[in-house]
C-alpha positions as MATLAB code, in Angstrom:
seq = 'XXXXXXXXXXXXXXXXXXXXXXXXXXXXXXXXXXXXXXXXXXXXXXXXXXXXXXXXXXXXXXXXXXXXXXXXXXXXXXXXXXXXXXXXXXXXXXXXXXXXXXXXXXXXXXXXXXXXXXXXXXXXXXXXXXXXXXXXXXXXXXXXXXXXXXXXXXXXXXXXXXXXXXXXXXXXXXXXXXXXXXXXXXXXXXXXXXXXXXXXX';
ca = [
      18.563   18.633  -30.262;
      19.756   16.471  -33.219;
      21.466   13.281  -31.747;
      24.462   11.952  -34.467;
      24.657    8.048  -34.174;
      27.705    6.176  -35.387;
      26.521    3.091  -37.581;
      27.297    0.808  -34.256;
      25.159    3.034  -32.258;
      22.193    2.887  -34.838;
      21.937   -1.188  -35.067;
      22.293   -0.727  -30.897;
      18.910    1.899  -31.369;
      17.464   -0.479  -33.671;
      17.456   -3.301  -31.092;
      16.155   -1.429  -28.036;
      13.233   -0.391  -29.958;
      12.689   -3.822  -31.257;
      12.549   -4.421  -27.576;
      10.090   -2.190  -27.122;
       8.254   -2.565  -29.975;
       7.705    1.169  -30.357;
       9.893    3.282  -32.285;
      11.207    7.223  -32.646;
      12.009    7.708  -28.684;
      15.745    8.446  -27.105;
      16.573    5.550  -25.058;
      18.131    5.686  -21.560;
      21.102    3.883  -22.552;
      22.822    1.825  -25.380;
      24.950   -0.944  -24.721;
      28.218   -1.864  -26.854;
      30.261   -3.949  -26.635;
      33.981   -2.917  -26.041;
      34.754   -3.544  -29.784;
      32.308   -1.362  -31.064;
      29.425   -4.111  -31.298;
      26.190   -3.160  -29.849;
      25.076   -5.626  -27.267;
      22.010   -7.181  -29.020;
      20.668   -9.138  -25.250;
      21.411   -6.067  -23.345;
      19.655   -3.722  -25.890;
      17.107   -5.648  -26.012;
      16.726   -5.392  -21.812;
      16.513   -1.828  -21.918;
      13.760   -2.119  -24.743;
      11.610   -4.579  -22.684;
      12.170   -2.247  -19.838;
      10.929    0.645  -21.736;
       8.147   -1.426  -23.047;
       6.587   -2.606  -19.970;
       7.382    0.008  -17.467;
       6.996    3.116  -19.765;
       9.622    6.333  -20.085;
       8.971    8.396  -16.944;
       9.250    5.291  -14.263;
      12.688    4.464  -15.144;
      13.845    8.126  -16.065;
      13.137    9.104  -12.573;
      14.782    6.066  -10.845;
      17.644    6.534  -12.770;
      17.959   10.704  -11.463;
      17.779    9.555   -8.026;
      21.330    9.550   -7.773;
      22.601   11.010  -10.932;
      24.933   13.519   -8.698;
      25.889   10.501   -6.454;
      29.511    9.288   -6.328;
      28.377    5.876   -6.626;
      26.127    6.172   -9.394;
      27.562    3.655  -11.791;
      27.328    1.250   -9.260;
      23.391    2.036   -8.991;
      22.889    1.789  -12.580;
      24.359   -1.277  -12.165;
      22.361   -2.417   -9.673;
      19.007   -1.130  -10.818;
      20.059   -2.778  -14.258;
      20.127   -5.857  -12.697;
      17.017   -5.481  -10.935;
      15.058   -4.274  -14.106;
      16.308   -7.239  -16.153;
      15.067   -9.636  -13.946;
      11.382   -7.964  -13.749;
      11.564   -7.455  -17.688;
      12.788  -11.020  -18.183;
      10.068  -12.400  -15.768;
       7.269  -10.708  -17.952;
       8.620  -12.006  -21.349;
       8.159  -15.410  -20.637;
       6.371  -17.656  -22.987;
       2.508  -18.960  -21.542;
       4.099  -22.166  -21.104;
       6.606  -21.119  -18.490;
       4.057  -19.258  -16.562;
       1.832  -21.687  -16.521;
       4.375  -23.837  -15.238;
       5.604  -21.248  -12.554;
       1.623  -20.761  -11.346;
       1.728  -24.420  -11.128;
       4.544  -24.338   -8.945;
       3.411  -21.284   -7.218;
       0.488  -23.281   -6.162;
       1.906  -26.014   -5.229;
       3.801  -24.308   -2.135;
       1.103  -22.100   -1.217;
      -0.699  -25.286   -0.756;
       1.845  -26.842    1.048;
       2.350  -23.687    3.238;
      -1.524  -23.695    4.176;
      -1.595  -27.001    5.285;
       1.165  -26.358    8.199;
      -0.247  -24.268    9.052;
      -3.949  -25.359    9.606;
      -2.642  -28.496   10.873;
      -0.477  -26.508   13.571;
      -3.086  -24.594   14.735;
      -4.739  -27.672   14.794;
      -2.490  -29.408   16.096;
      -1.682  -26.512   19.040;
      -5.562  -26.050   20.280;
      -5.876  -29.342   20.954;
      -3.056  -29.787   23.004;
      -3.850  -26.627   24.617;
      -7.504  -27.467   25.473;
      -6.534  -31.144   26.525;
      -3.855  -31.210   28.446;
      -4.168  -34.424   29.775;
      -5.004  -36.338   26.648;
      -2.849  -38.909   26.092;
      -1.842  -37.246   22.263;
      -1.806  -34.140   23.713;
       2.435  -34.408   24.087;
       3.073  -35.255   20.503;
       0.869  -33.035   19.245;
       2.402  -30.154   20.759;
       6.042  -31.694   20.047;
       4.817  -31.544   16.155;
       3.822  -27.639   15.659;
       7.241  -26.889   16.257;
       8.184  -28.573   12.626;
       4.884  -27.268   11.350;
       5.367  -23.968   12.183;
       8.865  -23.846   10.556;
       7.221  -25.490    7.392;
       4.752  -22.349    7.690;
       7.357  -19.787    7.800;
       9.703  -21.147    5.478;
       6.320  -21.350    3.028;
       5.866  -18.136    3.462;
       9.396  -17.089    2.824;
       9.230  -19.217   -0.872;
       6.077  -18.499   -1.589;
       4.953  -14.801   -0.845;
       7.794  -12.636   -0.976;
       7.219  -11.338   -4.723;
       4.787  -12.128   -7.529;
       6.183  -15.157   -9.678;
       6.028  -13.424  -12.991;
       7.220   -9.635  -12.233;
       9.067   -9.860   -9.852;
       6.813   -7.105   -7.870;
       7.016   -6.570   -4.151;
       4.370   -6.976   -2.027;
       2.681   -3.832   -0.604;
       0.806   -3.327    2.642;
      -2.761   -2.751    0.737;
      -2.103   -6.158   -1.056;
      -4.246   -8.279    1.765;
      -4.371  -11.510   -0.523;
      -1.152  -12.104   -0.768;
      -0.846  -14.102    2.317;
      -1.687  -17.858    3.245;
      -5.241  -19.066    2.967;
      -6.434  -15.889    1.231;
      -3.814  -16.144   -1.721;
      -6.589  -17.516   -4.079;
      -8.243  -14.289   -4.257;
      -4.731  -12.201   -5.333;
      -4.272  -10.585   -8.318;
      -1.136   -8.922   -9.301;
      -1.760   -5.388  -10.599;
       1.407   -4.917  -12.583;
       1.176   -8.401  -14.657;
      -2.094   -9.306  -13.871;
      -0.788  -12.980  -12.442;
      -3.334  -15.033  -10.119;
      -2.857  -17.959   -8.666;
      -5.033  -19.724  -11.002;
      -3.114  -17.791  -14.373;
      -2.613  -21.743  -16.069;
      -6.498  -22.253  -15.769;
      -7.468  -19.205  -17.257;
      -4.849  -18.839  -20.084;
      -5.761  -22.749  -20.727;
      -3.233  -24.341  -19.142;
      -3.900  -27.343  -17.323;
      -4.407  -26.831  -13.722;
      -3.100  -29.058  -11.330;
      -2.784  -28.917   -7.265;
];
């Protein structure tokens, strides 16, 4: 079927494939602006969307609920949601090295409460009547909320897409986070080193 275009509507094309940086295919939405405009930064969105995650991904998201009563609000949503993991892979080597730098930087943080409060916990355990034995149990209470609010910063997506973790991803915890690679954007926790950043702890 032969799709007509207004001129507004063409320049809005023109942008999401620019996006994309592939050309010819029917996007899953142009945005314009209420005078007629096209909406160059959200064009642009649904281009990097359709770049990195491909036609048939987002086509069937979107037909989840394309009978539901609420379904602008889910477009909205999943807009939202897609912009952010779009936006998170666009970013220049500079900022990711900078946010695997910082990534780093709490997971290191995070592993040291909580080897210290296990620490910290055995030996009051196993020496009860050791004079330090009081204290030290007194501190893995602040150690173990250092731990879980580590975990909370740290592992609950990947820095750069934005991906959730999955049960099979077994790295992606403390300690054994230097062996995790993400398989959507290919982040590790050592991305800076690699790409020729500068690493730093």
């Amino acid at each position: 079927m032969i799709v007509h275009y207004t001129s507004g509507q063409r320049r809005a094309l023109n942008q999401v494939w620019n996006g994309a940086e592939i050309y010819g295919f029917e996007p899953l939405f142009l945005s314009m602006n209420t005078d007629g405009t096209p909406n160059l930064y959200l064009n642009t969105i649904v281009g990097c969307v359709r770049k990195w995650y491909g036609e048939e991904g987002p086509s069937r998201l979107f037909e989840a609920w394309a009978e539901d009563r609420r379904q602008a609000l889910l477009d909205d949503l999943a807009w939202l949601a897609l912009e952010s993991a779009a936006f998170q892979r666009e970013l220049p080597p500079e900022e990711k090295a900078r946010i695997t730098r910082i990534f780093r930087r709490r997971a290191v943080c995070t592993d040291v409460c909580l080897v210290l409060g296990a620490v910290l916990a055995v030996f009051a355990l196993t020496s009860p009547d050791a004079p330090l034995a009081g204290p030290a149990l007194f501190a893995v209470l602040p150690l173990l909320a250092g731990t879980l609010a580590g975990v909370f910063m740290t592992y609950g997506c990947c820095p750069f897409c934005g991906r959730r973790p999955r049960k099979w991803d077994w790295a992606w915890t403390p300690i054994l986070w230097r062996f995790f690679r993400c398989p959507d954007c290919d982040f590790t926790p050592y991305w800076d080193k690699k790409h020729g950043g500068e690493a730093e702890m």
